[in-house]
DSSP file (Angstrom, degrees, kcal/mol; ACC not computed):
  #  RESIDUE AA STRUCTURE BP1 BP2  ACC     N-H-->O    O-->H-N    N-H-->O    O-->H-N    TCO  KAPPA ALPHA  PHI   PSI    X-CA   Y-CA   Z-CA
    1    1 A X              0   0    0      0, 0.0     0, 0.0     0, 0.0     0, 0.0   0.000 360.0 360.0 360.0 157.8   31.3  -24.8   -5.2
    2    2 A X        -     0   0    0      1,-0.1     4,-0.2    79,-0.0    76,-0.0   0.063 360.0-111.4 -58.6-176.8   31.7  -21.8   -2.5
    3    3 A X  S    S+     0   0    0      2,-0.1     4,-0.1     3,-0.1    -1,-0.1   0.007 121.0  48.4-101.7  -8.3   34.0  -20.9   -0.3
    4    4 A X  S  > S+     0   0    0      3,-0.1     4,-2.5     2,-0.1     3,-0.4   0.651 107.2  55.6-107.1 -20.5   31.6  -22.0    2.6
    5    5 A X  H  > S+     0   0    0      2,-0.2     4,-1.5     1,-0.2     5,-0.2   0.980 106.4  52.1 -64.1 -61.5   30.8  -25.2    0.9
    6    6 A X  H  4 S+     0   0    0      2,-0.3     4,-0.4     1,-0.2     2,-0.2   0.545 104.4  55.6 -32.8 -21.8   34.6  -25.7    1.0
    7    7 A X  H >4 S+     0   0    0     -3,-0.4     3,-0.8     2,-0.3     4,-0.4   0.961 103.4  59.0 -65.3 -70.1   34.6  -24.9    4.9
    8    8 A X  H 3X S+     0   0    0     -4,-2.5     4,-0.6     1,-0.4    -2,-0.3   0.754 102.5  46.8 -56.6 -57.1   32.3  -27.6    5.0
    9    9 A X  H >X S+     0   0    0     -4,-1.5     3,-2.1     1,-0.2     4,-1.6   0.944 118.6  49.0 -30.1 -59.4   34.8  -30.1    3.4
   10   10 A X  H X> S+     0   0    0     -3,-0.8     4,-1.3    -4,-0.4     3,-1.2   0.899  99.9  52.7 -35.3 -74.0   37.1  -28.7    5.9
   11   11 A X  H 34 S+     0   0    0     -4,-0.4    -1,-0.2     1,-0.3    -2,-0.2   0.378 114.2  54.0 -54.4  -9.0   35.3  -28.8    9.2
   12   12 A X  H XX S+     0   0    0     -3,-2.1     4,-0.7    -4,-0.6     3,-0.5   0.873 112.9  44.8 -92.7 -39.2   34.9  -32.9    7.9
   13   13 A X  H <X S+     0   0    0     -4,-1.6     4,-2.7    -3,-1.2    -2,-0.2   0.786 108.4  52.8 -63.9 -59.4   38.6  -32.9    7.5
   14   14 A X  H 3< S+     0   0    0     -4,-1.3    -1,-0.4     1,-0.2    -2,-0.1  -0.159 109.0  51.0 -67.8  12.1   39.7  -31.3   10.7
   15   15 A X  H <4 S+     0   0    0     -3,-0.5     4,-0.3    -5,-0.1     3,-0.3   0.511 112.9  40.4-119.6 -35.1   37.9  -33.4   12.6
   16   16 A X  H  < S+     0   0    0     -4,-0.7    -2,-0.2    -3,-0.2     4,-0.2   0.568 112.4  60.3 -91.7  -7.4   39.0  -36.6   11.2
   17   17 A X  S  < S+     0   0    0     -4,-2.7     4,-0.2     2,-0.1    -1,-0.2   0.447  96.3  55.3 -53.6 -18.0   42.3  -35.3   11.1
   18   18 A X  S  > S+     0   0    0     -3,-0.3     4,-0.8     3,-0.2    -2,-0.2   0.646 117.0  37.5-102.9 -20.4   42.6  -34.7   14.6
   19   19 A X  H  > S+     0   0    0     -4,-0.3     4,-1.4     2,-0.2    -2,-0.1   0.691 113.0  58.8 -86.4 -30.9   41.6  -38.7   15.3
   20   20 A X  H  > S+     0   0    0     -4,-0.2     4,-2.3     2,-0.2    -2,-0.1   0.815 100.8  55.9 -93.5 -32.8   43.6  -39.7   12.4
   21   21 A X  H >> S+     0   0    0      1,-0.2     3,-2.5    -4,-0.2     4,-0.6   0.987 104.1  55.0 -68.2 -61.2   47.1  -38.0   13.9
   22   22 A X  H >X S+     0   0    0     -4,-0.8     4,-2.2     1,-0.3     3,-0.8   0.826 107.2  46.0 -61.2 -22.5   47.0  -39.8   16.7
   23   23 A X  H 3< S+     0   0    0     -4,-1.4     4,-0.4     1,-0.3    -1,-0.3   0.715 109.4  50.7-106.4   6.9   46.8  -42.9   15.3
   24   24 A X  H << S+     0   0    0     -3,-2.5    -1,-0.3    -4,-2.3    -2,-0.2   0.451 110.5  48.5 -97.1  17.6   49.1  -42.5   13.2
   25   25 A X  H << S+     0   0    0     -3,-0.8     3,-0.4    -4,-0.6    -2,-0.1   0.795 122.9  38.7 -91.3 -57.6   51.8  -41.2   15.9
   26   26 A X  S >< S+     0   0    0     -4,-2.2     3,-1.7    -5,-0.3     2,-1.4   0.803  77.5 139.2 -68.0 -35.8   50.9  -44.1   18.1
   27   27 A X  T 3   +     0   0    0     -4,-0.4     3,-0.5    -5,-0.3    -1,-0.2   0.238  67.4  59.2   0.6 -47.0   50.5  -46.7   15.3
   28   28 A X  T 3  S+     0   0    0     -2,-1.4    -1,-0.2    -3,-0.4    -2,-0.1   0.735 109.1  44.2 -51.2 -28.8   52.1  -49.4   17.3
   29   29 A X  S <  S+     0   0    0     -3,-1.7     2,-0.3    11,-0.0    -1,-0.2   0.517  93.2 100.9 -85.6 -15.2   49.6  -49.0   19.8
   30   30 A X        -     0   0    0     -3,-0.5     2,-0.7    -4,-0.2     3,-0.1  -0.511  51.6-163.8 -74.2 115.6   46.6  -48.9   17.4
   31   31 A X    >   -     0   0    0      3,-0.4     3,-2.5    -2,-0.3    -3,-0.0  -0.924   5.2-167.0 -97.9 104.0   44.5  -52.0   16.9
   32   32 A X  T 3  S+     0   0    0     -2,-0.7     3,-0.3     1,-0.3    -1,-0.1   0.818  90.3  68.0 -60.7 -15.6   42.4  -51.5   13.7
   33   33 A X  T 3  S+     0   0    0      1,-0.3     2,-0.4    -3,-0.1    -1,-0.3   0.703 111.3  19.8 -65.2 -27.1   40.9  -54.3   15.2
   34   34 A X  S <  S+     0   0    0     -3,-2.5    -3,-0.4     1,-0.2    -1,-0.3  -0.885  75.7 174.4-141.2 108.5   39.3  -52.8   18.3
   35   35 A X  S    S+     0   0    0     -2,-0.4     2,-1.5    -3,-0.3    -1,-0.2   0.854  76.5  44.0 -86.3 -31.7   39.3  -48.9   17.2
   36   36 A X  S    S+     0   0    0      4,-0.1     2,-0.6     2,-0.0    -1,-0.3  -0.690  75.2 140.2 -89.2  77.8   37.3  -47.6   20.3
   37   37 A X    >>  -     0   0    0     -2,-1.5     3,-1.5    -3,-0.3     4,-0.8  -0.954  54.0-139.0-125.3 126.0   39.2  -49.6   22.9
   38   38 A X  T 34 S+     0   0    0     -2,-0.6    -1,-0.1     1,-0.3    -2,-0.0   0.675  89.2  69.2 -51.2 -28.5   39.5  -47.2   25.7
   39   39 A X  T >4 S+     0   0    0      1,-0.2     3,-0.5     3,-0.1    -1,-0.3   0.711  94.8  60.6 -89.1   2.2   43.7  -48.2   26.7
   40   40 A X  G X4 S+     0   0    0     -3,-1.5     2,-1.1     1,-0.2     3,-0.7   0.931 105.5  46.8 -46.7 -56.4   44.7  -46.7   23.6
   41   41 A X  G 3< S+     0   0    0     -4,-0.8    -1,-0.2     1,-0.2    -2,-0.1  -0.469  81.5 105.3 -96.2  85.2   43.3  -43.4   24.8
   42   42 A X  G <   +     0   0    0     -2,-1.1     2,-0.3    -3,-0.5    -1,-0.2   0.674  49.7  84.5-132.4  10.0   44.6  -43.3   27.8
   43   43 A X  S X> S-     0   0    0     -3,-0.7     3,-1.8    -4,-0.2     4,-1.1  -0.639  87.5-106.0 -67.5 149.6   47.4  -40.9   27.9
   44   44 A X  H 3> S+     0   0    0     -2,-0.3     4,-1.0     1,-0.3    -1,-0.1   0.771 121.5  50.4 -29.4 -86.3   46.8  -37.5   28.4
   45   45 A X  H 3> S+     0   0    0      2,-0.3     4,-0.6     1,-0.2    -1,-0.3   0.397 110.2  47.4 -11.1 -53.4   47.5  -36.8   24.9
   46   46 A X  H X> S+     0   0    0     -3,-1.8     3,-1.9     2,-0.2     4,-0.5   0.976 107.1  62.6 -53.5-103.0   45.0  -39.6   23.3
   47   47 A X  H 3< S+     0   0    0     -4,-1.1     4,-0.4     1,-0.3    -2,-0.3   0.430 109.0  34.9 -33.1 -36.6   42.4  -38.4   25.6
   48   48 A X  H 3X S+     0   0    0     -4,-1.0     4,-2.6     2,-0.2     3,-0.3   0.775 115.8  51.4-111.2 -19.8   42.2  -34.9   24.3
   49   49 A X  H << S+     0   0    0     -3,-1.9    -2,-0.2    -4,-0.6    -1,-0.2   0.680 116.7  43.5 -50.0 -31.6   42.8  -35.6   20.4
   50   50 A X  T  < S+     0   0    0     -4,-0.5    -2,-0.2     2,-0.2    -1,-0.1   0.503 116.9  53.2-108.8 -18.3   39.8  -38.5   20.9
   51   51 A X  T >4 S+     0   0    0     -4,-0.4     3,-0.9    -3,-0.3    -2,-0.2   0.954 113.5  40.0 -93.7 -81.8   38.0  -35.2   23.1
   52   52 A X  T 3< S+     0   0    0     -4,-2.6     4,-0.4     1,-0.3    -2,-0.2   0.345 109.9  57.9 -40.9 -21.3   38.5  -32.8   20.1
   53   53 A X  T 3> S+     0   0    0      2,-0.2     4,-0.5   -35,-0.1    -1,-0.3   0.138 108.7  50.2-101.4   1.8   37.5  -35.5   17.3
   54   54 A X  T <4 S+     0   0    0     -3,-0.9    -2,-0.2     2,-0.1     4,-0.1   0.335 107.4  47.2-122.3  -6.0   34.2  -35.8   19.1
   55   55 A X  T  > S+     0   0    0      2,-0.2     4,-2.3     3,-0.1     5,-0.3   0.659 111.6  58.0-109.1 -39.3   33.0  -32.0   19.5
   56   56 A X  H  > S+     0   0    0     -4,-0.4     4,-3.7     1,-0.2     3,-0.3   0.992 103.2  45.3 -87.4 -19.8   33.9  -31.8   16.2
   57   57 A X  H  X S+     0   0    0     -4,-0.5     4,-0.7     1,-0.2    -1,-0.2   0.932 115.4  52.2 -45.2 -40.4   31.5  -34.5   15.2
   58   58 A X  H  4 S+     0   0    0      1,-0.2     4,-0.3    -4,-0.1    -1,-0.2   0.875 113.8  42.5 -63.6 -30.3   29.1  -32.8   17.3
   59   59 A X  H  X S+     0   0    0     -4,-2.3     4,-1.2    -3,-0.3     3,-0.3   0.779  93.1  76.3 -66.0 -46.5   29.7  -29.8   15.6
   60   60 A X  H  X S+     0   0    0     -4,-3.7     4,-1.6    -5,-0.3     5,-0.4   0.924  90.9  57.1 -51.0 -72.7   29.9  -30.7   11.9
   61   61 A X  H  X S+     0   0    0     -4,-0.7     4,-0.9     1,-0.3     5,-0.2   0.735 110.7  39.3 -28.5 -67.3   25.9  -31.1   11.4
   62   62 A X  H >> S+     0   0    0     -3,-0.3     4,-1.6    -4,-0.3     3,-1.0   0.858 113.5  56.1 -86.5 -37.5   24.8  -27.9   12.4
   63   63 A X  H >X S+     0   0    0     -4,-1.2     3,-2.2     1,-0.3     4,-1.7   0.917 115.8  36.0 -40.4 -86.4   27.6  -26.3   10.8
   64   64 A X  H 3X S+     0   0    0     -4,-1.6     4,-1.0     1,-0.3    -1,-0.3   0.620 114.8  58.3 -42.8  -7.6   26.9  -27.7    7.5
   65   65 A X  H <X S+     0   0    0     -3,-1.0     4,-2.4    -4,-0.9    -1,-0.3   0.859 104.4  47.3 -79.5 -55.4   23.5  -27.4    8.1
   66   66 A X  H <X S+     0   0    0     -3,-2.2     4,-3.1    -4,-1.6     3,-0.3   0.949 109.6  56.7 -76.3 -55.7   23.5  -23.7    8.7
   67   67 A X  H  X S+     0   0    0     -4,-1.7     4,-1.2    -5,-0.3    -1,-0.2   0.734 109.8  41.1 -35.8 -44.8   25.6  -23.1    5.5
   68   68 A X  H  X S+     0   0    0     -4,-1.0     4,-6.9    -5,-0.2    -2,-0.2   0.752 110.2  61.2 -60.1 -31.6   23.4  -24.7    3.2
   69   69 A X  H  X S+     0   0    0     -4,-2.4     4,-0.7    -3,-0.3    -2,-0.2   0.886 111.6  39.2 -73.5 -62.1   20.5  -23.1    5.0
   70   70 A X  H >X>S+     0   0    0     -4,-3.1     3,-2.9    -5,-0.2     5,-1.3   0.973 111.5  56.2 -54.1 -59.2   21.9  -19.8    4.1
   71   71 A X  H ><5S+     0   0    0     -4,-1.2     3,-1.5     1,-0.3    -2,-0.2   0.902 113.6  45.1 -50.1 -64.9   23.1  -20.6    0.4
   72   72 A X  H 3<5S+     0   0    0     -4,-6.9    -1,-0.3     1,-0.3    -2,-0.2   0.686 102.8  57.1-121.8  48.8   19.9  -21.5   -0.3
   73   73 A X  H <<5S-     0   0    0     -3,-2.9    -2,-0.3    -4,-0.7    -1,-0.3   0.225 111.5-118.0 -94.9   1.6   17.9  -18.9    1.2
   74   74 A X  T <<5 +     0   0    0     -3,-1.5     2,-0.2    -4,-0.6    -3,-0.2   0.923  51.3 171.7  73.1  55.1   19.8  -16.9   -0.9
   75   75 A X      < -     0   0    0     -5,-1.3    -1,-0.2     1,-0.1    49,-0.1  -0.738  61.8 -68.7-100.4 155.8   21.5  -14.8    2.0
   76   76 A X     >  -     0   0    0     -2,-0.2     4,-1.5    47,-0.2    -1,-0.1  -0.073  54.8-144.3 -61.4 139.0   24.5  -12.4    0.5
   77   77 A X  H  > S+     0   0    0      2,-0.2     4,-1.4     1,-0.2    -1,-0.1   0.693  86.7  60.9 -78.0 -19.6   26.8  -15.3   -0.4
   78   78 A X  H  > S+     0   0    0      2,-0.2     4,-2.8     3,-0.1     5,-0.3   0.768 104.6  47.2 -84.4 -17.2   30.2  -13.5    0.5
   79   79 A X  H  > S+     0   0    0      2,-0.2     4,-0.7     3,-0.2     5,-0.3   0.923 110.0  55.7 -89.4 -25.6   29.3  -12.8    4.1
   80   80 A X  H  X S+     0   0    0     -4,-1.5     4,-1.7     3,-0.2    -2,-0.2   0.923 112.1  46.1 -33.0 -67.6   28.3  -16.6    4.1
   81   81 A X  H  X S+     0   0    0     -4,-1.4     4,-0.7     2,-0.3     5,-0.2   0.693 109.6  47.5 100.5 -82.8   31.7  -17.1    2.9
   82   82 A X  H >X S+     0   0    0     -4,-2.8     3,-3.2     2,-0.2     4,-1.4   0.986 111.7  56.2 -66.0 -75.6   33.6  -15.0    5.2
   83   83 A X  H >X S+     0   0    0     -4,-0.7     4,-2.7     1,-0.3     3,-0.7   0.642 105.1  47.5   9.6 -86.0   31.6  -16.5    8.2
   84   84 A X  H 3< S+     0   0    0     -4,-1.7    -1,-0.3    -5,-0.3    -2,-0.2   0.403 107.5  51.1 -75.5   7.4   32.3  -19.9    7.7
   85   85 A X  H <X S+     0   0    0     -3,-3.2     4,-0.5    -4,-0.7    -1,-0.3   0.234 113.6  53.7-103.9   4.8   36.2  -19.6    7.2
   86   86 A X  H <X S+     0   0    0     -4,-1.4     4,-2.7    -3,-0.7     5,-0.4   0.787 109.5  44.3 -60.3 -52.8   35.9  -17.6   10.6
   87   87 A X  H  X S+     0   0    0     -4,-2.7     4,-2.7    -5,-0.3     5,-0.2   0.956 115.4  51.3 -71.7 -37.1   34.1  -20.5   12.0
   88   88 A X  H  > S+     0   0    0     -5,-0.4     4,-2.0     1,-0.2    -1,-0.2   0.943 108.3  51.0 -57.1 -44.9   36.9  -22.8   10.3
   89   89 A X  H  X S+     0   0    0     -4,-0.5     4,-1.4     2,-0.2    -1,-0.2   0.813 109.1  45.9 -61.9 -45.0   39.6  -21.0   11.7
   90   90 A X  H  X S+     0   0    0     -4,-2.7     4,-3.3     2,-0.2     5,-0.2   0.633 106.1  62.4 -64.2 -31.6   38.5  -21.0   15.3
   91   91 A X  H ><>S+     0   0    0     -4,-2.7     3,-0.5    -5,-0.4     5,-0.5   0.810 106.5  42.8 -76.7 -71.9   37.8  -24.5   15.1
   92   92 A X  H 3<5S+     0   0    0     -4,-2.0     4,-0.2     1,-0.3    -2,-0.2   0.668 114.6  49.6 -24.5 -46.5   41.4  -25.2   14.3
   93   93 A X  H >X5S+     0   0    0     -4,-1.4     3,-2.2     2,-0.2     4,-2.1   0.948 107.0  55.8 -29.6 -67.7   42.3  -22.8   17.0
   94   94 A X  H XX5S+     0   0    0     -4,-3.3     4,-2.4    -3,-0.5     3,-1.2   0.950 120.3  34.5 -62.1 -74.1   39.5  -24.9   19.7
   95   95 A X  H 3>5S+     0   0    0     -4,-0.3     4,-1.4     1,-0.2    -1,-0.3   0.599 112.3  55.0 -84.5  14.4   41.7  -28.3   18.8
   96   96 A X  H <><S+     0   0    0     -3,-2.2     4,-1.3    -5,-0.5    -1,-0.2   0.889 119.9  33.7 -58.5 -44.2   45.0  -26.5   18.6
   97   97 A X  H <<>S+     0   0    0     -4,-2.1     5,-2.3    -3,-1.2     9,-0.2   0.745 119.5  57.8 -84.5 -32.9   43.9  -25.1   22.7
   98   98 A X  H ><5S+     0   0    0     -4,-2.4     3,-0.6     3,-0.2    -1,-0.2   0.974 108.8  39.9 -37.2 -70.2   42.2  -28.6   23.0
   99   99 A X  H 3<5S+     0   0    0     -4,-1.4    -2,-0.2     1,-0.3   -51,-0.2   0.764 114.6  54.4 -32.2 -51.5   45.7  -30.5   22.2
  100  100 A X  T 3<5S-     0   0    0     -4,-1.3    -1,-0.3   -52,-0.1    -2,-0.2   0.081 110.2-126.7 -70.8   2.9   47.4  -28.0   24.3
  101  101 A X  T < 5 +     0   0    0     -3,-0.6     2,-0.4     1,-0.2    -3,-0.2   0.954  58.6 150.8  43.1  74.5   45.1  -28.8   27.2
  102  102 A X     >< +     0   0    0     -5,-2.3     4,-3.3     1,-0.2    -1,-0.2  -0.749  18.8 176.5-124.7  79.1   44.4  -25.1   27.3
  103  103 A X  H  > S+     0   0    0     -2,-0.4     4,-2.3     2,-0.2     3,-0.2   0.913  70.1  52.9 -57.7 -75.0   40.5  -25.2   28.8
  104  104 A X  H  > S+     0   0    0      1,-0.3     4,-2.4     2,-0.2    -1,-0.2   0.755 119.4  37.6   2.1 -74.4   39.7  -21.5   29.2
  105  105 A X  H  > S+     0   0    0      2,-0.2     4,-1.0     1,-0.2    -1,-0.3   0.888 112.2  49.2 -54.3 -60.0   40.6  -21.0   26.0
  106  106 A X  H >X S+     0   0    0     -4,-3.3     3,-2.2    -9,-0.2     4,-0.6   0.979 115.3  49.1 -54.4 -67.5   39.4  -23.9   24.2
  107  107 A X  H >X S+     0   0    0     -4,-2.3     3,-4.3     1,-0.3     4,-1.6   0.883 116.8  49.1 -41.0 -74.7   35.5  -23.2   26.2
  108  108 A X  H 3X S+     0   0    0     -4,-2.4     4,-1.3     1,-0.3    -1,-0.3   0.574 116.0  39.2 -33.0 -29.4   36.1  -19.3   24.8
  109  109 A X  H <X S+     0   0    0     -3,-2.2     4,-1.1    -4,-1.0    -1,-0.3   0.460 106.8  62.4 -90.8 -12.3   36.9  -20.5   21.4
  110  110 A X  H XX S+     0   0    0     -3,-4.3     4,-3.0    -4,-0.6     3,-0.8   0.918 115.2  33.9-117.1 -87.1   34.2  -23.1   21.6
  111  111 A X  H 3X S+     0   0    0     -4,-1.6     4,-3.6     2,-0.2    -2,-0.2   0.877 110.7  63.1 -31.8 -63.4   31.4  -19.9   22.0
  112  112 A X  H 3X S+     0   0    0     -4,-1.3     4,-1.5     2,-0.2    -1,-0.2   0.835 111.0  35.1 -21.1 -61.4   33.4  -17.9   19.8
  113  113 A X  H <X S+     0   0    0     -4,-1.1     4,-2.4    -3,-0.8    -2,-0.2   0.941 112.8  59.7 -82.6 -32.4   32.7  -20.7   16.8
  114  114 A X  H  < S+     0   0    0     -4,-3.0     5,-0.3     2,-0.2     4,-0.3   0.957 103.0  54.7 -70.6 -27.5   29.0  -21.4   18.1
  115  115 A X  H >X S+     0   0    0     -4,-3.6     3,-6.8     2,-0.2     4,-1.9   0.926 109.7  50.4 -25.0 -92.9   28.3  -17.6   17.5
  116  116 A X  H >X S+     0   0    0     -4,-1.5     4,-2.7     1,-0.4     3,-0.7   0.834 110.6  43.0 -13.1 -84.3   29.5  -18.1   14.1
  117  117 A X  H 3< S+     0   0    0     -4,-2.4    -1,-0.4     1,-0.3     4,-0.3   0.406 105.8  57.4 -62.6  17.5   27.7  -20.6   13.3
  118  118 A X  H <> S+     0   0    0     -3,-6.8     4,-1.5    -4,-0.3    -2,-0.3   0.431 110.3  58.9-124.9 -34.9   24.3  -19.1   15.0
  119  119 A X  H <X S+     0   0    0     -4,-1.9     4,-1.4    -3,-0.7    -2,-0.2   0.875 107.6  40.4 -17.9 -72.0   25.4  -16.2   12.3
  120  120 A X  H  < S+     0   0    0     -4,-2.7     4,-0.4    -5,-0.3    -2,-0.2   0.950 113.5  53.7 -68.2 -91.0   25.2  -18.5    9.3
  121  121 A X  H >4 S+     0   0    0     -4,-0.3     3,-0.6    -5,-0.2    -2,-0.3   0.551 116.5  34.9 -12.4 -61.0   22.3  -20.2   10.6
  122  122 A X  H >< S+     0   0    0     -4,-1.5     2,-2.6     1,-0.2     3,-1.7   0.973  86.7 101.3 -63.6 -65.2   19.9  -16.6   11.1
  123  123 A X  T 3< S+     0   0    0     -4,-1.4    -1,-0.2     1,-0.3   -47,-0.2   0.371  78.8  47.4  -3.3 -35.9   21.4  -15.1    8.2
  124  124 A X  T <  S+     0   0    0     -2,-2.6    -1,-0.3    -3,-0.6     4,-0.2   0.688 113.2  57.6 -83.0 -18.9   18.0  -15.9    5.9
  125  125 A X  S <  S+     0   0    0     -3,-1.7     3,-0.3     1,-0.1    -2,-0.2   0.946 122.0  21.1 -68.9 -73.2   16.2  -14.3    9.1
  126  126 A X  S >  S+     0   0    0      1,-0.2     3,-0.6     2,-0.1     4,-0.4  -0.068  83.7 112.6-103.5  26.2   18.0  -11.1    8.8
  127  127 A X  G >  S+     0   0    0     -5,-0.3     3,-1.4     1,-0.2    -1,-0.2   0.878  77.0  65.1 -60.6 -30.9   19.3  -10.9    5.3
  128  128 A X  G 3  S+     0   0    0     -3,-0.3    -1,-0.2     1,-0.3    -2,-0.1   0.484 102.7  48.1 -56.7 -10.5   17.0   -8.2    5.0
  129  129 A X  G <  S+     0   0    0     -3,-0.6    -1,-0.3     2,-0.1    -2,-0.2   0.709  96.4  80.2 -96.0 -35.5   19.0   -6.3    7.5
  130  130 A X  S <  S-     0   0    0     -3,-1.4     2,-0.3    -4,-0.4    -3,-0.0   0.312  93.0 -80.4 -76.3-151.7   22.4   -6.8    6.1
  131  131 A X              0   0    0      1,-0.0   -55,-0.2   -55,-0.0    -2,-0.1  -0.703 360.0 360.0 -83.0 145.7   24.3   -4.8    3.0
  132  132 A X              0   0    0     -2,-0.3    -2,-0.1    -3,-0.1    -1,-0.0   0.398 360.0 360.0 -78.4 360.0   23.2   -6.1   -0.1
């Protein structure tokens, strides 16, 4: 496997990591029984952990999408590579500044990774362009 395949295992991780803390912090409060029931998330805290687990589901597809898309358009596989553990890194950043109820930041980081991933994604477009 890559190192951008590996992302992609990541960016799956991180996202259900970020759902997965809270309820295990909270556990007492957790009903496996009713997982979406809205008075679980409704401290501050909940709300933006449940916030952050839901952009990254929104996120994930096109990530992974855009990785394969390069890989096997045969675009140079180390800037593939480097790319998506950029994009990996900024998403941890986005639900660190999420957690931290830091918006500004989080929106700026937010752009920051859809670049990236608008990168990976052209990259078969404009391999022709790059270093070989």
């Amino acid at each position: 496997m890559t190192l951008a395949e590996w992302c992609v295992l990541g960016a799956l991780l991180l996202y259900l990591l970020t759902i997965v803390s809270i309820k295990w912090i909270r556990f007492r409060g957790f009903d496996n029984s009713r997982p979406r029931d809205p008075a679980f998330y409704q401290d501050a805290i909940s709300q933006r952990a449940l916030g952050a687990h839901q952009n990254g589901i929104e996120t994930f597809p096109f990530f992974a999408f855009a990785v394969l898309l390069a890989e096997f358009r045969d675009s140079p596989q180390r800037l593939v590579d480097e790319l998506a553990v950029l994009f990996l890194i900024v998403r941890v950043a986005y639900v660190l500044t999420y957690l931290g109820n830091r918006p500004t930041l989080r929106s700026i980081l937010w752009s920051v990774g859809f670049a990236l991933n608008l990168a990976i994604f052209l990259m078969p477009m404009l391999k022709r362009f790059l270093p070989g």
